[in-house]
C-alpha positions, 0 to 999 in steps of 0.5 A: 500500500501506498501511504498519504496523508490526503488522497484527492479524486479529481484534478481538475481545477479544485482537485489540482489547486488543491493539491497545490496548497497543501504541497506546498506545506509538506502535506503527502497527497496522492491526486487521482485522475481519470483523464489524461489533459488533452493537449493545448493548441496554442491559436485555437480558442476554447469557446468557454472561459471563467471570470476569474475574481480577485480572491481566486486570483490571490489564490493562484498567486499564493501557490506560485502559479498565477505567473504562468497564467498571466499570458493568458489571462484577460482583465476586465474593468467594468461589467455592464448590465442591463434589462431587455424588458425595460430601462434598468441599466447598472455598471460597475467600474473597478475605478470607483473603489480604487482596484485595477481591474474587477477580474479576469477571463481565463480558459479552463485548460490553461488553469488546469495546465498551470497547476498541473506544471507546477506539480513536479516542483511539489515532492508532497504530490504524486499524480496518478493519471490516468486512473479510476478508483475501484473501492473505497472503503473506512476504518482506521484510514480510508483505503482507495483502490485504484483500478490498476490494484493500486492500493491507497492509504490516507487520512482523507479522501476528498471527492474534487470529481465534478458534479456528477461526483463517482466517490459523492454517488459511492457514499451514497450522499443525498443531492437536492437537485433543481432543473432549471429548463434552461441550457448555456449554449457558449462560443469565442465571437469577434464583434463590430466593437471592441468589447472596451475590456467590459464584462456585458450581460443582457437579461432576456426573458429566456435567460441572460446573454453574457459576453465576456472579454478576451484578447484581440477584441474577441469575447466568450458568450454564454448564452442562457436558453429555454431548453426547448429552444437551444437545439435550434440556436446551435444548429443555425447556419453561421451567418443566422446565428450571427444574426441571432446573437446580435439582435439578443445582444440589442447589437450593443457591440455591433454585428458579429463578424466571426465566431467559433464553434459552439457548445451546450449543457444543460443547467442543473443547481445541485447542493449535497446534504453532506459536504463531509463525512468521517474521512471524507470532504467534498469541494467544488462541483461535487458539493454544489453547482450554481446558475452561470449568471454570475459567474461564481461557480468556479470561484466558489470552488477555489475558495472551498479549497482555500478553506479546506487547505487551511482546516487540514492545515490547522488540525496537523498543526494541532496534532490533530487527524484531518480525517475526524468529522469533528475537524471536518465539520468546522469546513463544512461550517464555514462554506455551507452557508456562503455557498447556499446564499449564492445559490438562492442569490442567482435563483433569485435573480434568474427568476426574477429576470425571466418573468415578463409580468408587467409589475415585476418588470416595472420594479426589477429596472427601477431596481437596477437604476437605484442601485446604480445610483447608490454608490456605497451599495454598489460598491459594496457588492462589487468587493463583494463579489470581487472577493474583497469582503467576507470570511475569506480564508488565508489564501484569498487574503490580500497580501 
């Protein structure tokens, strides 16, 4: 048997971040995962990009690996929001509260390549890649078998496998899951317009229509739709979709001269019972999936992770084992809360922007043009959601 002190099933971007922090620190984690990374394409565009906020960016830089992605990376400045249905429109510019940027868009993959470049410089870290577990099971220590026969030991399993989680269905932990009818259809576009290094999104009465910034005047659009209508979009001839996503978009950034190909999935939100167990954590997507309105998903992945990190932290300090739920629970304390008002935050709005009731309507762009005028408020949601405020662990704390 191969002994650890954490072994991490996933390793995507939680998964690996992960693993970074508590390498870093000495700690012996064995990484499991099943795919092997496709390899980068250095011109090709990937349709779906992240808006990386200032706490994730503090995260990155505290493990060493942000200057690995700062070729790649995009800062916005601004984000701009507006109501298809009436005249609410609000902006937020990073300049009123001093900051250089409000965020960054990043493509998954290099996140991912990032991280996992920077494993080999970690001797704490073994990857197993790729590879599928077989068997867990709990005693004095938690046991994976992987499906080689390798056999695993450790203190602590932590399920970073996505939303779908294999280890979170071998548990048996229960998910409360609400279908949201809706799927993101997204893709890399060039427009008329320069994007002006701001963040838009227009709420329609099917969903938001999001466009994100990325190098060379291109953006990242995601595109929220009725279920029932997403096959259509996807399979317009280009030059109709074209059409289509600028008259979507009220053509605030002109015609769209070129775009990339596109991709779908369905929106699901997904919130486990549990987030721990004896010798058991779960991170990410396999704890939570949110609406993309906002952005947040992947963020409030990372800060798990940050969270969790400085839990396990902690307890070796204390000579205390990080597997006890009695540690583990103080995680689950910590994020359960944060994540659930999030999520019940993007319901809200996604709800509240989809109805196409008169009063509602009236009321939501009354809303948004008095929140734009209130200029302690908005700034206060902006650090907000920047990441600036809040219970933030060590790791997203400015330095």
């Amino acid at each position: 048997m191969d002994r650890f002190d954490v072994i991490i099933i996933g390793a995507g971007i939680t998964g690996a971040t992960l693993a970074c922090a508590l390498g870093s620190e000495g700690v012996s984690v064995a990484l499991v995962e099943a795919r092997q990374p496709a390899a980068i394409d250095g011109q090709e565009r990937e349709a779906r990009v992240y808006a990386i906020t200032r706490a994730s960016e503090r995260i990155f830089r505290a493990l060493s690996v942000w200057d690995g992605l700062t070729a790649y990376s995009h800062p916005f400045q601004k984000m701009h929001v507006w109501d298809a249905g009436g005249s609410g429109e609000i902006e937020f510019d990073c300049a009123t509260i001093a900051e250089p940027m409000l965020g960054h868009t990043l493509e998954p993959r290099r996140i991912q390549a990032a991280l996992l470049d920077s494993l080999p410089a970690l001797p704490a870290v073994t990857l197993f890649c790729p590879a599928v577990f077989r068997d867990i099971s709990s005693g004095d220590h938690a046991a994976v078998v992987l499906d080689d026969d390798t056999q695993l030991v450790a203190d602590l399993v932590i399920a970073a496998d996505g939303a779908r989680s294999p280890v979170r269905e071998w548990f048996g932990i229960p998910v409360q899951v609400h279908d949201y009818h809706q799927a993101s259809l997204v893709a890399v576009v060039r427009t008329a317009k320069h994007h002006d290094d701001t963040a838009w999104q227009r709420f329609l009465p099917g969903g938001p229509l999001a466009f994100l910034p990325m190098a060379e005047g291109w953006s990242s659009i995601v595109w929220t739709l009725p279920e029932t209508e997403v096959e259509s979009v996807l399979a317009l001839e280009q030059a109709d979709f074209h059409t289509a996503l600028a008259t979507a978009f009220d053509c605030r950034l002109g015609d769209i001269l070129a775009s990339g190909p596109r991709e779908t999935w369905p929106l699901r939100r997904l919130h486990a019972g549990q987030y721990v167990r004896e010798q058991l954590a779960l991170v990410g997507d396999a704890a939570h999936a949110i609406h993309p309105l906002a952005g947040q998903g992947v963020n409030l992945g990372l800060l798990d992770v940050a969270a969790l990190a400085e839990v396990i932290l902690t307890a070796r300090a204390q000579g205390k084992n990080p597997g006890n739920l009695a540690v583990l629970r103080r995680y689950e304390r910590w994020r359960r809360g944060d994540n659930l008002m999030m999520m019940s935050a993007m319901d809200a709005f996604n709800q509240l922007f989809s109805n196409s009731q008169p009063p509602l309507r009236w009321a939501r762009n009354l809303g948004l043009s008095m929140m734009n005028a209130a200029g302690p408020a908005k700034d206060s949601l902006m650090r907000h959601a920047m990441g600036l405020a809040g219970d933030l662990p060590l790791l997203a704390r400015q330095t």
